[in-house]
C-alpha positions as CSV (number, residue, x, y, z in Angstrom):
1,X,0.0,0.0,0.0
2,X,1.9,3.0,-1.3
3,X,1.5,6.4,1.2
4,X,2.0,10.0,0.4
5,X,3.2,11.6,3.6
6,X,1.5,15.3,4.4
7,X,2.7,18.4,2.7
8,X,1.7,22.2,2.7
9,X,-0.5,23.0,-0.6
10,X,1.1,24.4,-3.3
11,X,-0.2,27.7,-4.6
12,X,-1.1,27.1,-8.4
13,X,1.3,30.8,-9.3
14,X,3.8,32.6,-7.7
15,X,3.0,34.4,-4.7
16,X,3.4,38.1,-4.8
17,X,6.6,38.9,-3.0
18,X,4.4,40.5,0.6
19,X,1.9,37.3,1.0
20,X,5.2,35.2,-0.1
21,X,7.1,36.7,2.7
22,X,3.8,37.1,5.5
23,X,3.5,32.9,4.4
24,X,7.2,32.3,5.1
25,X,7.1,34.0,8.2
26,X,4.9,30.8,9.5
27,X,6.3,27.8,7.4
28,X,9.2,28.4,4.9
29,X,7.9,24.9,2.9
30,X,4.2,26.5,2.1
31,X,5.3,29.6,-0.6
32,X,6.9,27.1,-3.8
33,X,4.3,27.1,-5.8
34,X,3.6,23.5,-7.8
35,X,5.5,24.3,-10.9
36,X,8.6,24.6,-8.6
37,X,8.9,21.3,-8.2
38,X,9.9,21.5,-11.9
39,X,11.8,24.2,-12.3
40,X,15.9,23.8,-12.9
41,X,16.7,27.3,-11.4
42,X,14.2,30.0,-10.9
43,X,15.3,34.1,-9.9
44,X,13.2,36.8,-8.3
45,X,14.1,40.1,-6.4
46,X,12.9,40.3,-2.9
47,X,13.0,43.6,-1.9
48,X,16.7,45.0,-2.1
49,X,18.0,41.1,-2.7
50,X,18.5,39.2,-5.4
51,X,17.7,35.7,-4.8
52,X,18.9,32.6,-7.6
53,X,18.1,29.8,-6.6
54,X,19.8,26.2,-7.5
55,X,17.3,23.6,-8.4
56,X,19.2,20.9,-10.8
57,X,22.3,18.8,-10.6
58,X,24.3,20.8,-12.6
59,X,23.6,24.5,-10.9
60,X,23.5,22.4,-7.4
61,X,27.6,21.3,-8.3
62,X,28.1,25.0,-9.6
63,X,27.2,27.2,-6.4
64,X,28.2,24.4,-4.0
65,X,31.4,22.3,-5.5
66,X,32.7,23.8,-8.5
67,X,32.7,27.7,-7.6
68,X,32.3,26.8,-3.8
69,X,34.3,29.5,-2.7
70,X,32.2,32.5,-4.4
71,X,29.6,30.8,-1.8
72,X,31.5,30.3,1.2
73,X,29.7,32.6,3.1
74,X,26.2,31.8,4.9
75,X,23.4,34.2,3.8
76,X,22.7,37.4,5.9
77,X,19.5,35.7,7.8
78,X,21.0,32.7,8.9
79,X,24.0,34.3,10.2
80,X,21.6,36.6,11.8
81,X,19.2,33.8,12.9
82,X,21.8,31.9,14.7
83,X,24.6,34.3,15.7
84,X,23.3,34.6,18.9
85,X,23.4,30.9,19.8
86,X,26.5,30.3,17.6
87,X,28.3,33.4,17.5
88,X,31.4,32.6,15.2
89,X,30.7,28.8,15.1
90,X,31.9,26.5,12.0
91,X,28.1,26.7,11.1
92,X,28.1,30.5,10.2
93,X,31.3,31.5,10.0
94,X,33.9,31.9,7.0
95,X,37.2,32.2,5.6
96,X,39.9,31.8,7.6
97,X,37.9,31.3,11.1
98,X,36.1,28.7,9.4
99,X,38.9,26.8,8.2
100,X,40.8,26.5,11.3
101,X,37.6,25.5,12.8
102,X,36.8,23.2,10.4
103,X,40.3,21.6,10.9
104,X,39.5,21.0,14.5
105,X,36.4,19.7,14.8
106,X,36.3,16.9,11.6
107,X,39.3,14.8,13.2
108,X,37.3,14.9,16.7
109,X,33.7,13.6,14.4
110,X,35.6,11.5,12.3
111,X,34.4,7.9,10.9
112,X,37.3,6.2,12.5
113,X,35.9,7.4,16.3
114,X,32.3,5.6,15.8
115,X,33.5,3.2,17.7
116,X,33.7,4.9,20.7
117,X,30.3,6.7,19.6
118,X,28.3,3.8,18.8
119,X,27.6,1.8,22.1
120,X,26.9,5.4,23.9
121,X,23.8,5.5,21.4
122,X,22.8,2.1,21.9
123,X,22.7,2.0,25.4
124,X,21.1,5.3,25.7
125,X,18.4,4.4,22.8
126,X,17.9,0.7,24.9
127,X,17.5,3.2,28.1
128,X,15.0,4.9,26.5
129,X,13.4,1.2,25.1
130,X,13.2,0.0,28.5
131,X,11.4,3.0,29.6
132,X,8.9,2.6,26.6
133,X,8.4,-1.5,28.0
134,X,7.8,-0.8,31.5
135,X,4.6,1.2,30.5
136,X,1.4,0.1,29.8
137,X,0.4,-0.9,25.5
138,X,-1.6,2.1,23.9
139,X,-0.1,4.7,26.8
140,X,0.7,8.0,25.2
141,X,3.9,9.8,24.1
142,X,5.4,12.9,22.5
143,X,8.0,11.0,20.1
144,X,9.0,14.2,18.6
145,X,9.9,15.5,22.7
146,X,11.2,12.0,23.4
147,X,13.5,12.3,20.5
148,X,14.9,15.4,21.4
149,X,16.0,14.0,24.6
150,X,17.1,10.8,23.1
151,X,19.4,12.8,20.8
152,X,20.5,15.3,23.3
153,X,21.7,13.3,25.9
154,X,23.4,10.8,23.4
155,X,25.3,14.2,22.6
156,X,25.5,14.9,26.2
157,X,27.4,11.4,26.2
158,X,29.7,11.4,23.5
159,X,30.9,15.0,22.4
160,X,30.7,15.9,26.5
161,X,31.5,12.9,27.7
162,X,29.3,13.0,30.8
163,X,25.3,12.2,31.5
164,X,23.3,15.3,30.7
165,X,20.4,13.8,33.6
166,X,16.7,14.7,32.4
167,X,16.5,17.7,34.5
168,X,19.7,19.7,32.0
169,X,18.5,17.7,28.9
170,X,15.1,18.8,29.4
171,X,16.3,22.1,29.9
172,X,18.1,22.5,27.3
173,X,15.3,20.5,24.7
174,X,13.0,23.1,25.8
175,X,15.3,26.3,24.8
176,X,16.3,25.2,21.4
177,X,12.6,24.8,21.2
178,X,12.1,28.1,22.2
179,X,14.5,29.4,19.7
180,X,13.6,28.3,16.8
181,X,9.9,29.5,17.5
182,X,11.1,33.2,17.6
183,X,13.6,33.1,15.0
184,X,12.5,35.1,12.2
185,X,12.9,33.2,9.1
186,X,12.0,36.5,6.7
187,X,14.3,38.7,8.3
188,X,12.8,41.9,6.1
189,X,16.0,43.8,7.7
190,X,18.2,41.9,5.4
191,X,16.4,41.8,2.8
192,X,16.3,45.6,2.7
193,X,20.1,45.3,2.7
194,X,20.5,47.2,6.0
195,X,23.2,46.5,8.7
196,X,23.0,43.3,10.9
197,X,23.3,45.8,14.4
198,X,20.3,46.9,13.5
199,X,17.7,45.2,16.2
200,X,15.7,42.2,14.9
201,X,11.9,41.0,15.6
202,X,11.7,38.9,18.9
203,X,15.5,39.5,19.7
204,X,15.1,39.6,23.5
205,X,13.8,36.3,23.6
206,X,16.0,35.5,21.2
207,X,18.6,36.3,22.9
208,X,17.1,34.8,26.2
209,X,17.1,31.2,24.9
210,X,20.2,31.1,23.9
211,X,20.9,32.3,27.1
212,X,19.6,29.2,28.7
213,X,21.6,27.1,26.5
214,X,24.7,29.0,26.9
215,X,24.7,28.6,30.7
216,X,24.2,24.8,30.0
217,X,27.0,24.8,28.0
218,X,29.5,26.7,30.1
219,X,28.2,24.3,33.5
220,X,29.2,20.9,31.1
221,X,32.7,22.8,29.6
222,X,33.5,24.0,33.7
223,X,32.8,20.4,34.5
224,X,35.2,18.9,32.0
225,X,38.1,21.2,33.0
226,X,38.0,19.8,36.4
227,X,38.1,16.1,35.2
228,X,40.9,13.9,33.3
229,X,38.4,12.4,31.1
230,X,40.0,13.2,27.1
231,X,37.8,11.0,25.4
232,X,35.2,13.5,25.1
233,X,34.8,15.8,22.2
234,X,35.1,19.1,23.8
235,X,38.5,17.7,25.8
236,X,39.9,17.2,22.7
237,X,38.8,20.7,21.2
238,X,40.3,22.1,24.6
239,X,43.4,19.9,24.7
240,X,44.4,22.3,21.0
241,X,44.9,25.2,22.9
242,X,43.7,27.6,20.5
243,X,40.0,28.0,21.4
244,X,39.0,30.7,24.3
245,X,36.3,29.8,26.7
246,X,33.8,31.5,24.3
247,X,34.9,30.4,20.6
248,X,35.4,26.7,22.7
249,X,31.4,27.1,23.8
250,X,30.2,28.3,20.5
251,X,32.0,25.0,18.6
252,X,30.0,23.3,21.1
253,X,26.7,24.5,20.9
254,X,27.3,24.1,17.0
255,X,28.1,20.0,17.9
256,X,25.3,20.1,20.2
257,X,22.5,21.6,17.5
258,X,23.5,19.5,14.8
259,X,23.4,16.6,16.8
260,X,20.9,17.1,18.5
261,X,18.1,19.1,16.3
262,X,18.8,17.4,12.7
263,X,18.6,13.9,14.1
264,X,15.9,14.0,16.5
265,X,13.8,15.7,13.9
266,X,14.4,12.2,11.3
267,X,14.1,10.4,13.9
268,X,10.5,11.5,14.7
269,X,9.4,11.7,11.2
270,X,10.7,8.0,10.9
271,X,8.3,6.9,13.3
272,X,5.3,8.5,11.7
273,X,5.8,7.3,8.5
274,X,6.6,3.9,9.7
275,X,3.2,4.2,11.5
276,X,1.1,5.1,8.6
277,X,3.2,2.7,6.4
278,X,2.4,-1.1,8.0
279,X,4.0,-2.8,4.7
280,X,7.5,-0.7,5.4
281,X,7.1,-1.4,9.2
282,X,6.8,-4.9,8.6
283,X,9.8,-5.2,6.4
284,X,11.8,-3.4,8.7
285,X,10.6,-5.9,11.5
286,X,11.8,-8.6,9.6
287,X,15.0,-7.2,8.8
288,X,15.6,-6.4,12.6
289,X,14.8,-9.8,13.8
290,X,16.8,-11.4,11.3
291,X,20.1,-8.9,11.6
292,X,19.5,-9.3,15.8
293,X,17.0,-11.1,17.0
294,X,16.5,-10.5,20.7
295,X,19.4,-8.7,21.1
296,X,20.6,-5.1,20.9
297,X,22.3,-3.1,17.9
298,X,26.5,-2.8,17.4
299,X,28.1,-0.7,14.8
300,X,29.1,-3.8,13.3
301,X,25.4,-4.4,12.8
302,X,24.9,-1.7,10.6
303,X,26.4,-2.4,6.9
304,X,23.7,-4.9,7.4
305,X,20.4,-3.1,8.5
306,X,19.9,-2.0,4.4
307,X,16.9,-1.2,4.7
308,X,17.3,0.4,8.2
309,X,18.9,2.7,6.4
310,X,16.9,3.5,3.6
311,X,14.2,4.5,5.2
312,X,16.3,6.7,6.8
313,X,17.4,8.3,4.2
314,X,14.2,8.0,2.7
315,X,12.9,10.1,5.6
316,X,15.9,12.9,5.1
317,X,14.5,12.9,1.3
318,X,11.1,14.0,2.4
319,X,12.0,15.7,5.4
320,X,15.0,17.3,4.9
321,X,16.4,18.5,8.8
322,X,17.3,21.8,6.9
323,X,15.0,22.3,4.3
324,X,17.3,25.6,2.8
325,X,21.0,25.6,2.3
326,X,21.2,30.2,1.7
327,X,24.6,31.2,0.5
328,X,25.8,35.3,-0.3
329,X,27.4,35.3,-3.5
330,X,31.0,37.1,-3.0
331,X,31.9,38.1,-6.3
332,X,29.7,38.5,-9.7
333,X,28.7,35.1,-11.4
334,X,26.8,33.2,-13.9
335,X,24.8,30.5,-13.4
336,X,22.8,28.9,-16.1
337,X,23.2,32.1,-18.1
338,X,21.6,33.6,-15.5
339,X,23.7,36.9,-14.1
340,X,24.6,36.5,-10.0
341,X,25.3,39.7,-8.4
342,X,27.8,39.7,-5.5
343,X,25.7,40.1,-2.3
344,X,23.1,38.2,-4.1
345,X,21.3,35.0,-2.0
346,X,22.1,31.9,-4.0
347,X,19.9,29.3,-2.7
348,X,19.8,25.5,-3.0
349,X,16.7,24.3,-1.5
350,X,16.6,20.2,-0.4
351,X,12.6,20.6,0.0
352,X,12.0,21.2,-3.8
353,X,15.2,19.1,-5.2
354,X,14.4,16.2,-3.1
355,X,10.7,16.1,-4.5
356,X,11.9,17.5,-7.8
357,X,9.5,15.7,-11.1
358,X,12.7,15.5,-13.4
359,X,14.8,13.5,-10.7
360,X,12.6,11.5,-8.9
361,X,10.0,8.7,-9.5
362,X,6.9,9.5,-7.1
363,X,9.0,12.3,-5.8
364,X,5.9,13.0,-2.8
365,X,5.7,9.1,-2.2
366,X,7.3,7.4,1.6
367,X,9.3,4.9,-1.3
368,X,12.5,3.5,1.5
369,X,13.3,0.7,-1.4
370,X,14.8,3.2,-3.3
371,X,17.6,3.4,-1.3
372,X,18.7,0.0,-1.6
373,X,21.6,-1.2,-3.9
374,X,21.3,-1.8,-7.0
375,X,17.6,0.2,-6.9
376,X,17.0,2.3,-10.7
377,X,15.6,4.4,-8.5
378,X,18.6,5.6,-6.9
379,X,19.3,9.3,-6.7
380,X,21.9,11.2,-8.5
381,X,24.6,12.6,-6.0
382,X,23.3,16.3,-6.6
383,X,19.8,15.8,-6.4
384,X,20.0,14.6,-2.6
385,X,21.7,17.0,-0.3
386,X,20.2,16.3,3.3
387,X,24.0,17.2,4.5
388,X,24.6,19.7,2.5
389,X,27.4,19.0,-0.1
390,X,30.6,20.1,-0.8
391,X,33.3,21.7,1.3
392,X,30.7,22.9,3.8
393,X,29.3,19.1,4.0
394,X,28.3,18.5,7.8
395,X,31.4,17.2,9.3
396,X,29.1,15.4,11.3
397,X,27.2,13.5,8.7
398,X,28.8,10.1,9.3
399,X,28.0,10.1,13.7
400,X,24.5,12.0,12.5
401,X,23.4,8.6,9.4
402,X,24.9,6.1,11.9
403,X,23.4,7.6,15.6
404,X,20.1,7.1,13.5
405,X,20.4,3.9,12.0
406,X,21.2,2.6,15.3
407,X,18.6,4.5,18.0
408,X,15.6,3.3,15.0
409,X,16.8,-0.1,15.4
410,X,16.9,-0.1,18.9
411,X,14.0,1.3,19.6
412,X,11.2,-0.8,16.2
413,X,13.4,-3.7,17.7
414,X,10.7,-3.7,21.0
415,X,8.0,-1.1,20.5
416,X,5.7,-0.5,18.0
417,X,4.5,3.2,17.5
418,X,0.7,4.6,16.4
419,X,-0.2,8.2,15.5
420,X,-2.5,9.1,18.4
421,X,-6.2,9.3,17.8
422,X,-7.4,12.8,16.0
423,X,-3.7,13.8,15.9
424,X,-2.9,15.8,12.8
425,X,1.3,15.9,11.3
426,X,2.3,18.6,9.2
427,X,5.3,19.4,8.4
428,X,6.3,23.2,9.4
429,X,9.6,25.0,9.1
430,X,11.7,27.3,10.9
431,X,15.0,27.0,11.1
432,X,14.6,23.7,10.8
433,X,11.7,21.0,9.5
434,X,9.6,19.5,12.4
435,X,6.2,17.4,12.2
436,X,4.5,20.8,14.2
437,X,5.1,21.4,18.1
438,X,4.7,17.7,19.3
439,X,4.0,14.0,17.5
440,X,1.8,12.4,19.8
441,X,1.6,9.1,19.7
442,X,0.9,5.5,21.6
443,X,3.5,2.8,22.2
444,X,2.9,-0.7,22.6
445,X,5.3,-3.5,23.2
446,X,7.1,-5.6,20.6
447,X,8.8,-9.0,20.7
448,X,11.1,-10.5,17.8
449,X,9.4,-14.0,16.3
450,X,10.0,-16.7,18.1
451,X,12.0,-18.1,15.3
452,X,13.9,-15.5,14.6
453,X,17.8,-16.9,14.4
454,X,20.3,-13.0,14.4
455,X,23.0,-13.0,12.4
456,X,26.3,-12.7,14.2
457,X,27.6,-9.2,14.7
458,X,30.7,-9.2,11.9
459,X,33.9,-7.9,12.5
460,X,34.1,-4.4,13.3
461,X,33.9,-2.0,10.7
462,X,36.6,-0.5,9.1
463,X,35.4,2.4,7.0
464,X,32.4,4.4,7.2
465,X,29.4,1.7,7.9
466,X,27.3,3.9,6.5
467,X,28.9,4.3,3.3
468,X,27.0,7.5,2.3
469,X,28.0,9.8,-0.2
């Protein structure tokens, strides 16, 4: 039984450039109109901006790849969005801050360190299992909260090396929450091409969650300097010397975002779509209980968990964590014969090229098979970009694809998951794509068949077990 998951309606002509910025002020995915999902690059002038943006293989290599460096530079309302949480973090910043940054923090993510990652996720995602058993079948849960904890304390675990406890990881769940419902996503300011001191919309509160996050932060880093544990993230960021107490907490809060945000936002759209899609589900059951059986998830498990991992990157295609990847153009360019100014936004948007008509075969359908090898369905490499691409690729992309493959596992392994009665998913944007304010849902217990004989966990992987991108 094929599904189409939920999507905002798509206006039937372009919106004029007021009701298409009053409409992106409340979800970023509801102003492409239908025949964007069509479109190879489109161009428009909003306000005092001129905004091209990348919608094919070709353009998508040009801005991002090819001519990467006349796009290093983050557009004016993201730097602007997330400065305050951020400040100069690898996220937002440039040039040569960027580069030494960027030389720090991939060695400290990198694929060979998984396996001093990977049982930190599954014994926090079995935690969170057991939890789920010991309560009564049908009893209610917010999976899109529960996620968010999930994720946060598994980065509470392995970048800080130390157990958040509910009490901080609620704390801090709660703020980035916050934050992203008074970030701005127009940011008419920019637009108009004025100065980023000027004062933005909502920036007290703005400024007030990040406050809460900060403090978090700088308790867990002040912790750390007291102890001798260097396996931790951070303790190798501070053992480099080069990092002051507030460029040290912005690289953190960066880690902690994209770890915690991006993944807990798949992970929550996973379980809907598994729960509205029994013939997926059931497949993935069988997968799970013939890769384990009874017992838990290791990294070696996951070359083997195929279709695990399709539909999680199945659920990145439709859900894209960050649905807009906004660069400023630094120098005059062309692109598709069209003329780039410099200061111009150059825009690749995953929402339209992951659902784009020419590149995809029921681009709207939940379709996890065709992610597996050898499917004609596959995508090319510049028509899925759910980490970005290029030199700005997340450095976290290989922790982020695995810490999900595993905590899904873990989790369909022993519960079973149904969209609570009367509840209604749609997908709304910010600063990043969530199924609304909460997923409820009901949980119910789940038990491998009795006949189910696990393959044996294989030696441990070598190179990426992913082996994305």
């Amino acid at each position: 039984m094929e599904f189409i998951p939920p999507f905002p309606s798509r206006p039937k002509t372009p919106l004029p450039v007021f009701q298409l910025l009053r409409r992106g002020m409340q979800n970023f995915l509801s102003i492409w109109e239908d025949k964007a999902f069509e479109y190879q690059t489109m161009s428009m002038q909003l306000l005092a901006r001129q905004v091209v943006i990348c919608n094919s293989p070709d353009t998508v290599r040009h801005a991002f790849v090819t001519h990467a460096e006349n796009y290093e530079r983050k557009s004016p309302q993201m730097r602007n969005a997330l400065s305050p949480l951020l400040g100069d973090g690898l996220f937002i910043s440039d040039g040569a801050t960027w580069k030494q940054r960027r030389q720090m923090v991939v060695p400290v993510l990198h694929t060979s360190r998984l396996g001093q990652f990977a049982p930190v996720m599954v014994q926090t995602a079995s935690e969170l299992g057991d939890r789920w058993a010991a309560l009564p079948d049908g009893s209610a849960i917010d999976v899109l909260k529960a996620m968010a904890q999930l994720t946060a304390e598994i980065i509470g675990r392995t970048v800080f090396g130390q157990t958040l406890g509910s009490d901080r990881t609620q704390e801090v769940v709660e703020a980035f929450s916050e934050y992203q419902k008074y970030v701005d996503q127009r940011d008419l300011t920019s637009l108009l091409g004025l100065p980023s001191w000027i004062p933005r919309r909502h920036g007290a509160k703005i400024g007030q969650s990040a406050a809460r996050i900060h403090a978090i932060l700088d308790g867990i880093i002040a912790d750390l300097r007291r102890t001798e544990d260097d396996g931790s993230v951070i303790r190798m960021l501070m053992k480099d010397g080069s990092l002051d107490a507030t460029a040290l907490r912005n690289e953190a809060a960066v880690i902690f975002m994209a770890g915690h945000e991006t993944t807990a936002n798949c992970l929550a759209w996973a379980c809907y779509l598994l729960s509205q899609a029994p013939d997926v589900e059931a497949r993935l059951h069988e997968e799970l209980d013939t890769v384990l059986g009874a017992r838990a998830p290791t990294l070696a498990d996951v070359p083997n968990l195929v279709y695990t991992r399709a539909i999680i990157e199945e659920t990145l295609r439709l859900y894209p964590p960050v649905p807009l990847l906004a660069r400023e153009a630094t120098h005059d360019d062309t692109i598709r014969s069209r003329q780039v100014k410099a200061g111009a936004l150059v825009i690749v948007v995953p929402w339209l090229l992951h659902r784009h008509r020419l590149y995809w075969r029921k681009p709207d359908h939940f379709m996890p098979e065709r992610f597996l090898p050898g499917s004609p369905d596959a995508p090319e490499k510049y028509t899925y970009v759910p980490f970005s691409i290029g030199p700005r690729i997340c450095a976290g992309l290989s922790f982020g694809l695995t810490e999900a493959i595993i905590c899904l596992a873990t989790l369909a392994r022993t519960a079973k998951l149904r969209l609570a009665p009367g509840a209604v998913v749609e997908p709304v944007c910010r600063l990043t794509l969530r199924p609304g304010d909460t997923l409820p849902m009901t949980v119910s217990a789940r038990t491998a068949r009795p006949d189910a004989q696990a393959v044996p966990p294989a030696a441990p992987a070598q190179g990426c077990p992913v082996h994305h991108g």
